[in-house]
Every structure is written in structure tokens, then in C-alpha cells.
N, C-alpha and C positions, 0 to 999 in steps of 0.2 A: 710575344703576346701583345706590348701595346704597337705593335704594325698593323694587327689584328683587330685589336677593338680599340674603338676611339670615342673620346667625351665630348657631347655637345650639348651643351650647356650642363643642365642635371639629368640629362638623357643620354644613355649608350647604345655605339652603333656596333652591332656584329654581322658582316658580311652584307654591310647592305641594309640590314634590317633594325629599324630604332625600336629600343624597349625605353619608354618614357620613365620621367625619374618617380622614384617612389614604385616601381615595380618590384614583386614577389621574385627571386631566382633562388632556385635549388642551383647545388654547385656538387658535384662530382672530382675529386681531383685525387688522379694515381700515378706514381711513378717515382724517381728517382729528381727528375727538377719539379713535381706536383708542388714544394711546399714554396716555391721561388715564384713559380705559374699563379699561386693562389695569391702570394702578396702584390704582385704586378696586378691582378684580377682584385682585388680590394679598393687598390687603392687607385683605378679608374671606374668602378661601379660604386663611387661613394655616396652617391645620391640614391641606389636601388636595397630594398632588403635580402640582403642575400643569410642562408643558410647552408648547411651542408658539411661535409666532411673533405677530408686530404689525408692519404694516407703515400709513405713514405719508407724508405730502409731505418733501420738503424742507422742514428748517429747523423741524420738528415731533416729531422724537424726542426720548424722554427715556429715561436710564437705567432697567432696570425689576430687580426682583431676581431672579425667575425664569425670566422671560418672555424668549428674544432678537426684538431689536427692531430692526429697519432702515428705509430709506427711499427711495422709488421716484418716477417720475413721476408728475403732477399738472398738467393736464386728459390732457396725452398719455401715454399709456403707452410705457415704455422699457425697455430689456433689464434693471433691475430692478425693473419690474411684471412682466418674465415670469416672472425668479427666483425672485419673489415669489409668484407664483401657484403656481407647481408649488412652492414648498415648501410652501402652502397644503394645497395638495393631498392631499402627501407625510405630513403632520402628519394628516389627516384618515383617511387608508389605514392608516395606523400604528397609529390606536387599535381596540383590540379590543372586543370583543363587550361586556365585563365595564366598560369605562370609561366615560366620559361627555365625549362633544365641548361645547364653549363657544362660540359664533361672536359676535365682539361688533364689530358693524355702522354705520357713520357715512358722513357725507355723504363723498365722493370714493372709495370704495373702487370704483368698476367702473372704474377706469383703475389703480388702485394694484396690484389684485390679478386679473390677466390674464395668458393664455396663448392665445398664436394655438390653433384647432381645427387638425388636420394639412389640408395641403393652403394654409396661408395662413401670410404671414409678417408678423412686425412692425411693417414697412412698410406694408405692404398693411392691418393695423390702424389704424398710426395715422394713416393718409391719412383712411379710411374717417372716421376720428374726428373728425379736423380739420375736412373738410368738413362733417359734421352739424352742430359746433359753430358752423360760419360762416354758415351757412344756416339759424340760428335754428330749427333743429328743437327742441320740447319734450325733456323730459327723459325722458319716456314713449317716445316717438320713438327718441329715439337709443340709452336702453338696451334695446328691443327688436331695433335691430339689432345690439348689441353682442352679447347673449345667444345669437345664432347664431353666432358669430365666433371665441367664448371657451370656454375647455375648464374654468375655473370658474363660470362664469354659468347662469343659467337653471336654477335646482337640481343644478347637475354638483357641485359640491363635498360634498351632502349625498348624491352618490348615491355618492361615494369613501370614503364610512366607513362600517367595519362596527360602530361605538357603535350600542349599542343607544338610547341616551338621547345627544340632541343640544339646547339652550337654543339659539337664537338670540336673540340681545339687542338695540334696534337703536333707534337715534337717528335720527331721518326728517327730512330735507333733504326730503320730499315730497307736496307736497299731496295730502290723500289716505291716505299713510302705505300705499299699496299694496307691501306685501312682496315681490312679485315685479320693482319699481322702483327699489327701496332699494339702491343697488349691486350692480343687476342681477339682483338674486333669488340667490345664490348658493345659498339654502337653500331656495329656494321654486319651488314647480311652473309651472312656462313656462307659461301660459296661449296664449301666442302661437305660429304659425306662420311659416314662412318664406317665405311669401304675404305677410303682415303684415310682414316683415322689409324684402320688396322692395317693399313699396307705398309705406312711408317714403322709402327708397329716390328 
């Protein structure tokens, strides 16, 4: 992450692009290094106000200074990866036009940060879950059908904010480094259909 973004002066650069100091940033942060990601991302965005959430496995958080920071299921999702997901969410709806969302992505976050789609419950999630997991389905596999399933997956949490400017950041658990596989694409365009969801299936 600091390869990634770097401080100049009280201003930070992400890919290129400077957000001057004293700027508004929502912070999105899932996964398994989310809570390591977030204090690296603190403590070079010291001059911008950041808000937001990090969510994590058990036995993985760490104190952060700005950032609140909790901790959810891991492989299975549980009533706080739903939490989790709709504060996700909530944090991404929040920011306006004028600020700048952070999403910063690691291996485990499509169980950490989830929300049944209506019509499905958390049950009926983590069956689904279990079973893909038992049955040696790839990881390709299983978060395509997760991506149907989730109300942040499959580019649904990038399509809940009105920031104009969104960085996704993102540590790949995936051969490939396919972004729409990284924790389920949270910020990336669903390539897949729900034909593909049931053929896994």
C-alpha cells in the first residue's frame, strides 16, 4: 500500500491523482490484511479526514486511530458480515459527490463483507457457502455465485456511492489477479450472468 499511495506534502497521491490535504475520504476496508492496509492508509493520509469502517476475521483486528474497526465471519458469513456489509454500504451512500471513496481489498473479504440480496436469508447464504466450499468448487466458481446472492458484491457497493473519485486498492489471493474475483468484485463490473451462477451450481 505505501508503493501505492504516497505523501506530498499534506496532500496524497493515489495513481496519479492528488486529493489535497484536508480532504473528506470514506474508507472501505475488507479482508484478512484489511486491518494492516488501514493503518498503513492512516498513517499516510494524516493530513485528509478520513472516516469509514475495516472489517476483518477473528482474532485479526487491531486498534486503528480513525478508522472503526470490527470483526466478522470467516469462511462463513454471520450476522456480523451482514452488519458489516450494510455498514459498507452505508459508508459508501454517505459520501458525496465532492469526496473520495478508498476501498482497500484482501483475501477473505466475500464472506467478511456480505448482505443476503432481499428475498434470501443468511441461512440460505451460508448453506450455499458451505457447500461450494465442500465440493471443491474453485474460487472463481464459488464467487460467481456468491456475487448473485450479495447486495455488495458484483460491483453493488460501487454502484452505492455517489464519490465522484473511488481508488480501489487490492491484495490478490487470486491467480490471475481478476478484479472481479478479489472478494467478489465489490467494485468491479459482474462479467457473469445468473446462467453462470446456476451452471456452477
Amino acid at each position: 500500500l505505501r508503493r501505492a499511495v504516497e505523501r506530498d506534502g499534506g496532500a496524497l497521491r493515489i495513481a496519479g491523482e492528488t486529493l489535497p490535504a484536508g480532504s473528506r475520504v470514506s474508507v472501505v476496508a475488507a479482508g484478512k490484511a484489511a486491518p494492516a492496509m488501514a493503518h498503513a492508509f492512516e498513517g499516510v493520509a494524516e493530513r485528509l479526514e478520513l472516516r469509514g469502517i475495516v472489517v476483518t476475521k477473528d482474532g485479526h483486528a487491531r486498534r486503528l486511530a480513525r478508522l472503526a474497526s470490527c470483526e466478522a465471519g470467516h469462511p462463513l458469513p454471520d450476522s456480523r458480515s451482514v452488519a458489516a456489509g450494510r455498514a459498507a454500504l452505508a459508508v459508501a451512500a454517505e459520501a458525496s459527490p465532492d469526496e473520495a471513496l478508498v476501498v482497500l481489498l484482501s483475501g477473505g473479504a466475500s464472506a467478511l463483507l456480505t448482505a443476503p440480496l432481499p428475498g434470501l436469508t443468511l441461512a440460505e447464504l451460508r448453506t450455499t457457502t458451505e457447500l461450494l466450499l465442500h465440493s471443491g468448487a474453485e474460487i472463481t466458481e464459488l464467487n460467481c455465485v456468491r456475487k448473485h446472492l450479495t447486495a455488495v458484491s458484483g460491483g453493488r457497493l460501487l454502484a452505492a456511492t455517489r464519490a465522484e473519485r473511488v481508488f480501489v486498492l487490492v491484495v490478490s489471493d487470486v491467480l490471475g489477479d481478476d478484479l472481479g474475483t478479489i472478494g467478489s468484485g465489490p467494485c468491479a463490473a459482474d462479467a457473469s450472468g445468473y446462467a453462470d451462477a446456476l451452471a456452477v451450481l
